[in-house]
N, C-alpha and C positions, 0 to 999 in steps of 0.2 A: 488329807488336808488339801482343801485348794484356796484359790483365790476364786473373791466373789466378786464383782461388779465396782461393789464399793472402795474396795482396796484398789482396784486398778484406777480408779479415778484418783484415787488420793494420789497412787505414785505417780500418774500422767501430772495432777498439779506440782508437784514438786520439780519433775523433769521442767517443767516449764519454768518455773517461778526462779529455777537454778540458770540454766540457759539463756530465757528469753524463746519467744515464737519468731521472730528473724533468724538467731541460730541454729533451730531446730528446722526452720526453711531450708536452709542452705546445706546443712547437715546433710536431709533427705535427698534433695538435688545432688550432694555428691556421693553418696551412695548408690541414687540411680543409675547415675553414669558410670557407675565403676561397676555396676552388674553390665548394663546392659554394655560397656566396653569386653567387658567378660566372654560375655555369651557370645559374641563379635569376634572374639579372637578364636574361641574353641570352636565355632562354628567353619571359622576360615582354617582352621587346623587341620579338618579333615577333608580339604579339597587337595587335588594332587596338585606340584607346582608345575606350570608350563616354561620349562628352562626358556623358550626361546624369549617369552616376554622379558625374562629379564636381564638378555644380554643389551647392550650399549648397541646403539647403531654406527657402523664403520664412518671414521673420521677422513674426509677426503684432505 
């Protein structure tokens, strides 16, 4: 059993019709960001940290 063409157009209209195309805008945009924050994080996860950058500079 799959889905054909047509069924997935009916379901995309109902997502819509339910929603609205501004909240499915906005939806996508926060989704984006939260991948590509993601990928951003796991990416800087595997670099080694450099202690010295992140000590404070001596207070005269």
């Amino acid at each position: 059993m799959s889905i054909g063409p047509l069924q997935l157009l009916i379901v995309l209209l109902i997502i819509v019709l339910i929603f609205g195309t501004k909240k499915l805008r906005n939806m996508g945009g926060d989704l984006g960001g939260a991948i590509k924050s993601f990928k951003k994080s796991m990416k800087d996860e595997g670099k080694p940290e450099d202690s010295e950058s992140n000590e404070l500079p001596p207070k005269d």
